[in-house]
C-alpha positions as CSV (number, residue, x, y, z in Angstrom):
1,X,-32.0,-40.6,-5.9
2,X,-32.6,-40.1,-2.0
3,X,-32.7,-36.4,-1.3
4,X,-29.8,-34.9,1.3
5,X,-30.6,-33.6,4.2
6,X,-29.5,-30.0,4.7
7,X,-25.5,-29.2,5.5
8,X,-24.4,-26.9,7.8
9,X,-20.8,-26.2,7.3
10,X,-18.6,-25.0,10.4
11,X,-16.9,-21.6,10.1
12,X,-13.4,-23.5,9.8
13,X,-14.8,-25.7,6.9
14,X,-15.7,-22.2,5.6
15,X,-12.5,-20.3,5.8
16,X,-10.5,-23.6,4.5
17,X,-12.4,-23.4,1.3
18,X,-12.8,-20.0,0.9
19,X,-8.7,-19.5,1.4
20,X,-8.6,-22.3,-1.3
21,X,-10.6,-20.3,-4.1
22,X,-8.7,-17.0,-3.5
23,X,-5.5,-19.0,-4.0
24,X,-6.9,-19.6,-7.1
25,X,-4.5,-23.1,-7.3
26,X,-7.7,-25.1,-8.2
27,X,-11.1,-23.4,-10.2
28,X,-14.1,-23.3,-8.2
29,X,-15.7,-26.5,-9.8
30,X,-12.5,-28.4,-9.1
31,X,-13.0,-27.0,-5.1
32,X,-16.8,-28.2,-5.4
33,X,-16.5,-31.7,-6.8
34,X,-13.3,-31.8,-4.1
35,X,-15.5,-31.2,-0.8
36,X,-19.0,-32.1,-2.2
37,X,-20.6,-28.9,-1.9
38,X,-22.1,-26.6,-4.9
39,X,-20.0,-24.2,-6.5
40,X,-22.4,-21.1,-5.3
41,X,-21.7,-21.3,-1.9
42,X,-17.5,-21.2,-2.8
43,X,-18.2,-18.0,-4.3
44,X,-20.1,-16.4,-1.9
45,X,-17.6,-17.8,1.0
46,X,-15.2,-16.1,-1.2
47,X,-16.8,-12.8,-1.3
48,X,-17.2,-12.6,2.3
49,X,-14.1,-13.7,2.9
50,X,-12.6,-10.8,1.1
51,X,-15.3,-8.4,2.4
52,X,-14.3,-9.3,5.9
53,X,-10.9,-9.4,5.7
54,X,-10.2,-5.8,7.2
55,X,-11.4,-6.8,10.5
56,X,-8.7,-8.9,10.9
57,X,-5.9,-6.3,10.8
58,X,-8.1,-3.9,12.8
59,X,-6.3,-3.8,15.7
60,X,-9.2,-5.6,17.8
61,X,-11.0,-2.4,18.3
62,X,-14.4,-2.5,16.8
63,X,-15.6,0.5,15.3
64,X,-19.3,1.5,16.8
65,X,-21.2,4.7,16.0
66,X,-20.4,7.8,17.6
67,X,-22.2,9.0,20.7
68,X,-23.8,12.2,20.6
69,X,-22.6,13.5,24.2
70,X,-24.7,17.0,23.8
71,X,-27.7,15.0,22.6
72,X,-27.4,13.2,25.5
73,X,-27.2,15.7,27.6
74,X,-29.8,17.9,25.9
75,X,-32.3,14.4,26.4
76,X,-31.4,14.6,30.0
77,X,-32.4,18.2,30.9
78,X,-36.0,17.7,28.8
79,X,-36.1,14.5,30.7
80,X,-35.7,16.7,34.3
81,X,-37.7,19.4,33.4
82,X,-40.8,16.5,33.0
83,X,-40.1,14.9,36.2
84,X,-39.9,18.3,37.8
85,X,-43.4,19.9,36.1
86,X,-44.7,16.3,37.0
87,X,-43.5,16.6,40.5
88,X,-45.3,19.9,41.3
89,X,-48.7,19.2,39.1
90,X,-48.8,16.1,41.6
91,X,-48.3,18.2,44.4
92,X,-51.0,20.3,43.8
93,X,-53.6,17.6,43.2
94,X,-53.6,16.5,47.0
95,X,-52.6,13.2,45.5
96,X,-50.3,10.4,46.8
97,X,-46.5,12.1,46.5
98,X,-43.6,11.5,44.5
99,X,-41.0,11.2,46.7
100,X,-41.5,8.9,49.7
């Protein structure tokens, strides 16, 4: 028996399948023998499937992490203060300035 080369399956392949097994109108060997695939990768289409699901109803907003506005802010001022103390020390040295 020839060996298969490797599959890749489009998303919409994907979500077909995996709305199948949630259905639950045909077991997940019946869906595997159906489309020629192993009865692994149903289940874990499943699972993400349902994992995923909320994002759909979100609203289109994607949640990302807070921003720390004082953190920020507090990164800023260190940040001057350095530029500043750099400015001077420069300064002083007779070197070749800073600011042009």
């Amino acid at each position: 028996m020839a060996r298969r080369s490797r599959r890749n399956h489009s998303p919409a392949f994907k979500a077909k399948v995996a709305l199948l097994a949630v259905r639950g109108e045909l077991t997940t060997a019946e869906l595997a023998k159906k489309f020629d695939i192993h009865s692994n990768l149903i289940a874990q289409w499943k699972t993400q499937l349902l994992q995923n699901a909320i994002a759909a109803f979100d609203g289109g907003s994607a949640k990302t992490d807070e921003i720390d506005v004082d953190k920020l802010h507090a990164k800023i001022g260190q940040l001057t203060l350095e530029n500043d103390f750099l400015e001077k020390a420069l300064g002083r040295m007779g070197g070749p300035s800073a600011k042009r």
